[in-house]
N, C-alpha and C positions, 0 to 999 in steps of 0.2 A: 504493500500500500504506500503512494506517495504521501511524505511527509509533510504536512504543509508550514507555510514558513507562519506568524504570529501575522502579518501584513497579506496574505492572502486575501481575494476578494470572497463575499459570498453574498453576492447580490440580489439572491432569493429568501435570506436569513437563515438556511440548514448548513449544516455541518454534517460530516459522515461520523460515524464512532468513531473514528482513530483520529481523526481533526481534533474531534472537541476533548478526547482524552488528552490530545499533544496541547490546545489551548490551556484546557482547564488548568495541569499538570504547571506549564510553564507560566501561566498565570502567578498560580501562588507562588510560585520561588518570583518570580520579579515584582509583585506588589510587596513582597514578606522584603526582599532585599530594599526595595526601595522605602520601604518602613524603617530596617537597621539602621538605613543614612540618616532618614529623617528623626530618628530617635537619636541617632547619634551627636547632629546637629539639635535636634533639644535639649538635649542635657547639656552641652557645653553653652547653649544661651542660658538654661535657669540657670546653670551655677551662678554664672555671672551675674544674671541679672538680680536674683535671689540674693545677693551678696550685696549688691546696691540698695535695694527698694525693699522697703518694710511690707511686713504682713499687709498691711493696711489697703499698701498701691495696687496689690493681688485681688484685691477684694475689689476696687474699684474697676480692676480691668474684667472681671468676673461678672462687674453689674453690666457691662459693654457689651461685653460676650453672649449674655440672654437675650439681648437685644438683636444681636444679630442673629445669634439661632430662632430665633422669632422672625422675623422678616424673611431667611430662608426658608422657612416652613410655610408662609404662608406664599408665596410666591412661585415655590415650587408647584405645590398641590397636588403630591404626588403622581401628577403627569410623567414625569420623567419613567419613572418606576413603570407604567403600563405601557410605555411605549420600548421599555427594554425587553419587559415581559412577555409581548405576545409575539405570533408567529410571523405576520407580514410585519418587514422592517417600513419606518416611518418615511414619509415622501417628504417633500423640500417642503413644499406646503403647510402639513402639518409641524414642523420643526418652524419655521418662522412662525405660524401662529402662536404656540409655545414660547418662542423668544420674544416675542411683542408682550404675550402675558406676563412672564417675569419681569420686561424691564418697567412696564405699568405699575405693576405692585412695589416693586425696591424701589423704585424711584420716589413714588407715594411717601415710601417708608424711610427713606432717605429724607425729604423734604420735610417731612413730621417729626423729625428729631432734631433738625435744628433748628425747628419753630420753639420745639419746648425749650431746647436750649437756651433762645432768646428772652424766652417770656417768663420761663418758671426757676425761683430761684435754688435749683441742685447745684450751682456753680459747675464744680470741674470734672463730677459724674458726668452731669448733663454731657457736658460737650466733649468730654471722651467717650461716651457713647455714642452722640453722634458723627463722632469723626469716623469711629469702626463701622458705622452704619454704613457711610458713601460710600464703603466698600462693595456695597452687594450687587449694584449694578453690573460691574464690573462681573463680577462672579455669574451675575442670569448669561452674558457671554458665551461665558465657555458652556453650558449646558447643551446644546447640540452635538456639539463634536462629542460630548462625553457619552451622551445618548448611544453616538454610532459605533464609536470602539469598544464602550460596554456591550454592546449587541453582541458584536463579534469577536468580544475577549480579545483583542489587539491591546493587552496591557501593555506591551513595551514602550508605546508613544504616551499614554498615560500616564507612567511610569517616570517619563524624561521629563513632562510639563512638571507635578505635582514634584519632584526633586526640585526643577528648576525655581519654584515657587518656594518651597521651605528653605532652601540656601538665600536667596535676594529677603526674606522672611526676616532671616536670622542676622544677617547680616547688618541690615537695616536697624531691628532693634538694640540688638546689644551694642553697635556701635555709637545708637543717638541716646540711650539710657547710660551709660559710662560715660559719652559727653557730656552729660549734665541734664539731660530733657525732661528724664523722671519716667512717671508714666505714661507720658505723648508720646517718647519712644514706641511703647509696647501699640498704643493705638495707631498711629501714623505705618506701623510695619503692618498692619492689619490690609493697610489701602496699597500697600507698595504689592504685596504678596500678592489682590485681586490683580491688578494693572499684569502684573507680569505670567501672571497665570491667562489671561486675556488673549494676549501678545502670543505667548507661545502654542495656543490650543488653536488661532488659526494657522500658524506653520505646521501643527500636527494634523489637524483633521481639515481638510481644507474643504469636505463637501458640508462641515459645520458650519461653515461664513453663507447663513442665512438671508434673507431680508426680512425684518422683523417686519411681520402682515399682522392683524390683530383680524382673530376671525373665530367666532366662537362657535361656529357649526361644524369646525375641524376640533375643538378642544371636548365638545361637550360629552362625544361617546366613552374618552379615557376617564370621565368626570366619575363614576363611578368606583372603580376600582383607586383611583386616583384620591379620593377622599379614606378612603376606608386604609389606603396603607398610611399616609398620613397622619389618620391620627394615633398611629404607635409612633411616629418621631413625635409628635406633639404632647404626646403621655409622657413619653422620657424627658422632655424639655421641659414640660410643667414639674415631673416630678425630680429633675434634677434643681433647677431652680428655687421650685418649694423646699426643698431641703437645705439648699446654701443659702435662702432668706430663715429658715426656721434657725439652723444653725447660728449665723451671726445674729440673729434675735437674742434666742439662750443664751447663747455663748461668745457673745462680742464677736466685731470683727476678727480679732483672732486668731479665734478658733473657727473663724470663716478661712481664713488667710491656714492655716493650718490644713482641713480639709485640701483644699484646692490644689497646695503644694500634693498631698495626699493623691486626689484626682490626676496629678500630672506626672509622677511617680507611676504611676500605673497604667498611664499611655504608653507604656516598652509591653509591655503582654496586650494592651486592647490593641496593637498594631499587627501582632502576627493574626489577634481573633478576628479584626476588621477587614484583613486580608482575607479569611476563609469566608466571612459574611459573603465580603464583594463579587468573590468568583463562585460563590454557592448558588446565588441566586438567578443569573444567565444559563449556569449550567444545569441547574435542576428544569430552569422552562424551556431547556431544548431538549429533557431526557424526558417529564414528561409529557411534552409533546408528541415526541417519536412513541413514546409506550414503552419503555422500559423499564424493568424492573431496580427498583429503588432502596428497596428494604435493607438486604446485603450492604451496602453503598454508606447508608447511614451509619450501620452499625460501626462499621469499621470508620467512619468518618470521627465517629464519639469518643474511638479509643486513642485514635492517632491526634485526634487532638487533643486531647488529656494531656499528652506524652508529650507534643511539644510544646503547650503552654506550660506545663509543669516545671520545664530548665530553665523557663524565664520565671515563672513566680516562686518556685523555691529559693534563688538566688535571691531574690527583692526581700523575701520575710524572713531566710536566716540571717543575710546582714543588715537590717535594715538598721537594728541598736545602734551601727556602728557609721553605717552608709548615710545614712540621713544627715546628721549632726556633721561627719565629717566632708561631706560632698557641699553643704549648704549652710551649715554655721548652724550654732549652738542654738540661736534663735528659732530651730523650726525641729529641733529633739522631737518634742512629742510628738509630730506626725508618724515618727516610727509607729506609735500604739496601735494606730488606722491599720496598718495592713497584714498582719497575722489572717486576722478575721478576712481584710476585703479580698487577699490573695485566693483566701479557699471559696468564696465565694466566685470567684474572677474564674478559678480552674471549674467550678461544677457548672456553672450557667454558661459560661463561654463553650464549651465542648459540647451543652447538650445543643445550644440556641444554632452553633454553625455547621451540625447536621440537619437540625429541622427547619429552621425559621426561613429558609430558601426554599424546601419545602414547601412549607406553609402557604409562602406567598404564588410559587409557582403554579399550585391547585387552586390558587385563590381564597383561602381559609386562613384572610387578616386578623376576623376577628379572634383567633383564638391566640395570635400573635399578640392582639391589644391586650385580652385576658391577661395577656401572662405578665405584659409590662404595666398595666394598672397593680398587678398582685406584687411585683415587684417594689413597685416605690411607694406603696401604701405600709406593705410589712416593715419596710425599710424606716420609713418614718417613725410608724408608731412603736417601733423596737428601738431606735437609736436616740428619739428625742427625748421621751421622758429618762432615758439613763444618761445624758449629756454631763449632769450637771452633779452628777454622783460620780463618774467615770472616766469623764471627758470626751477629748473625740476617740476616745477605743471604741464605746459605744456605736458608732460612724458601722467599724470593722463587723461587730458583733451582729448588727443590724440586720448588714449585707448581708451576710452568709446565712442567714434563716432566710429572709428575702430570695435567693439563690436557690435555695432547697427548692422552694416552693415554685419559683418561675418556670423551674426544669421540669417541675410537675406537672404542671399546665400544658407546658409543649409538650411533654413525652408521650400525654393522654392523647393531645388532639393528634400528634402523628400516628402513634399505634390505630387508632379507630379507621383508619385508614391502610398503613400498611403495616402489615406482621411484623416490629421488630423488637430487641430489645435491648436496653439500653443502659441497666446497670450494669450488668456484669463486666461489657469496654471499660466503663468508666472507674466501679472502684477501685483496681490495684494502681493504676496510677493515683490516684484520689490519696489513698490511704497511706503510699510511698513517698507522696508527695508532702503529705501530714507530716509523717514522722522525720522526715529529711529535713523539714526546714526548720524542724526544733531544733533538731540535733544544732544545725547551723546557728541559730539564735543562742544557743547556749556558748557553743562555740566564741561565735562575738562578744558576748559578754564578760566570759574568761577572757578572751586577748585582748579585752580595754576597746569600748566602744566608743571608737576612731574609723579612720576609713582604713587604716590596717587591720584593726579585728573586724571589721564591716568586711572585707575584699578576702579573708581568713573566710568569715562565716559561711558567706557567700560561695564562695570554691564549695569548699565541704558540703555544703546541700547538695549543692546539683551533681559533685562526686555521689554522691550517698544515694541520693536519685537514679542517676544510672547503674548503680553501683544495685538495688533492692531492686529496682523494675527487672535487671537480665537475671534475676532467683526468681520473681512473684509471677513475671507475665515475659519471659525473652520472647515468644512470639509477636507481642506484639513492638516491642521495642526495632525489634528485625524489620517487623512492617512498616514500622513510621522511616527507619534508617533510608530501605531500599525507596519506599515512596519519594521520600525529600533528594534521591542522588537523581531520579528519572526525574524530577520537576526541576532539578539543577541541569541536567543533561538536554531539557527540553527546551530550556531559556536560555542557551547557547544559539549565537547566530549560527547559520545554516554551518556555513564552512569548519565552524572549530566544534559544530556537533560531528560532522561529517569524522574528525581528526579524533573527536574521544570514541 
């Protein structure tokens, strides 16, 4: 069978089975790779930046940040999403109509923030919000092009934009936040990151440079599906925001400022799960499309992702004692407490949500995706809030992970009632391996003086310990995430130097 290159056309929207296995495969190693970068380029901005700007300025760029996920949500209207989803790919037509709709709504939403700015007195919230705001235009942009190479799993061009975006990102802020700018830095890199994301998504997808047409008899069939996947980012936005206002309510900025460092610590594992998300859900609506059988597919998808989110969050929760304080100043210790708890929650939801929730959506059964994420940030709340102030933000961690129980619940039911599979037995021996490694590790830290020397001590030792217990409890499957990740490495080789391995 010919190989196909990642740039391939498929001008009718199918793919053969060996296409979209070479796709999918090579997908996740170049989103997952291009995540390493950009995580790797994040932590060398928080340091820095972390090292400048007090809790405080976190918190206000935090109130900037709702803002914008708020505006993208509503502008999107999950259009995007049904037009990735189904089987005929989208005509010129319908992508400008879509592009006209977003830039109406961000602009709306743009224009309405710096009205309040003018008029209400928030001072330097306000108009750091709105500065983040002028970004989104910018960003409805690139939305077509993303549309097409999402269709077709063409992540390599995706892959070059969104790098090229968090490098000019990064660059931007840590260089005007050290020059003195404070937290304008962090907002102003918000607008530079859209502009250049803009710029590059027409060199990549050039049949994405639309005319925006504004035409709502092309918008209004995807309007269905479209609302209903929707309101699971809108549950997660209200319910991540509800908790970082409940939080700095309880417990001062802070321990808002606290959290968030927390939340950003643990963008290094929601990178590799976001990765499995992104490429989950294209390939599940061409598998069930074709009529494939899925069941198998999942199961093994639950274990192998266990295994390699687990190298990443055992490392984070055994040194974290030591990793935190010493990576970001003494000033932000107690964030360690957060993620014992949010790590094992992070490993059971993340592994079950990026076998089913592509799934889910592929069959069209949102609503049991809302289910899950309503039960999620409700448990989370009313378990983490009333213990804030007895606890601190550990309570944040402890939250999570009963929250997590429960989300995986909801998904696991709505996928079984559909197809045959099951889904603890992948999951617990990493689970459980993963448990006991990261204490070992935390303990570890603790004995070697929690510094970034016994943090980078603890840390080794988990994920030794982890590989080290997964090849006694489960080597089968550790073999199959191995041999998986070397063919998704081997697939995301351009043609010539696959041709040489």
């Amino acid at each position: 069978m010919r190989e196909s290159t990642d740039d391939s056309p498929t001008d009718d929207g199918t793919l053969s089975p060996g296409e979209l296995k070479h796709r999918a495969a090579s997908g996740v190693f170049i989103v997952a790779t291009r995540g390493v970068v950009i995580m790797a380029l994040g932590l060398i901005g928080n340091v820095v930046v972390a090292r400048v700007l007090a809790p405080d300025d976190f918190g206000v760029v935090a109130i900037g940040m709702s803002v914008v996920f708020f505006s993208q949500l509503i502008s999107d209207g999950g259009l995007a999403a049904g037009l990735i989803r189904r089987a005929e790919p989208p005509t010129s037509a319908e992508l400008g109509a879509f592009s006209a709709f977003q830039l109406s709504v961000t602009g709306v939403v743009a224009v309405t923030a710096v009205a309040v700015a003018l008029v209400c007195p928030f001072g330097e919230v306000a108009w750091v919000t709105a500065v983040m705001v002028a970004s989104m235009p910018f960003v409805a942009l690139q939305f077509p092009g993303r549309i097409l190479l999402e269709r077709d799993l063409r992540y390599r061009r995706l892959a070059a934009v969104e790098l090229l975006q968090s490098l000019c990102f990064q660059a931007w802020a840590v260089g005007t936040v050290v020059a003195g700018f404070g937290v304008w830095g962090l907002a102003t890199a918000t607008v530079v990151r859209a502009v250049v994301g803009a710029i590059a998504m027409g060199f990549a997808c050039r049949e994405g440079l639309v005319r925006p047409r504004f035409s709502m008899h092309l918008i209004r069939p995807l309007v269905g599906f479209g609302l209903r996947f929707q309101a699971v980012n809108a549950a997660w936005i209200v319910g991540e925001q509800s908790l970082n206002v409940s939080v700095g309510v309880i417990g001062g900025s802070a321990a808002l400022g606290l959290w968030v460092l927390g939340r950003r610590v643990l963008e290094v594992p929601y990178l590799l799960i976001t990765t499995l998300w992104r490429v989950s859900f294209p390939t599940m609506s061409k598998l069930t499309a074709a009529k494939a059988e899925v069941g198998p597919l999942m199961e093994r998808s639950v274990g192998m992702a266990a295994v390699g989110i687990g190298f990443v969050l055992t490392g984070i929760a055994g040194g974290a004692p030591g990793l935190i304080p010493g990576l970001f100043g003494q000033q932000w210790r107690d964030t360690s407490a957060i993620l014992p708890g949010a790590c094992l929650a992070v490993a059971i939801s993340g592994s079950v949500s990026v076998a089913t929730q592509g799934y889910l959506y592929a069959v069209g059964d949102v609503s049991a995706v809302l289910r899950a994420e309503i039960t999620q940030w409700l448990t989370l709340s009313l378990v983490a809030l009333p213990l804030l102030r007895a606890i601190g933000v550990a309570s944040i961690g402890v939250g999570w992970f009963i929250a997590a129980v429960l989300q995986s619940t909801v998904l696991g039911r709505a996928t079984t009632r559909r197809v045959p599979t099951r889904f603890l037995r992948p999951l617990l021996p990493p689970i459980l391996v993963g448990l006991c490694s990261s204490s070992f590790g935390w303990a570890i830290t603790v004995k070697a003086g929690e510094d970034l020397t016994g943090g980078a001590a603890g840390a080794a030792s988990a994920v030794a310990i982890f590989a080290a217990g997964l090849a006694v409890v489960d080597r089968r499957l550790l073999e199959e995430t191995s041999r998986l990740a070397r063919y998704a490495m081997r697939a995301a080789l351009p043609r010539g130097a696959r041709a040489s391995a």
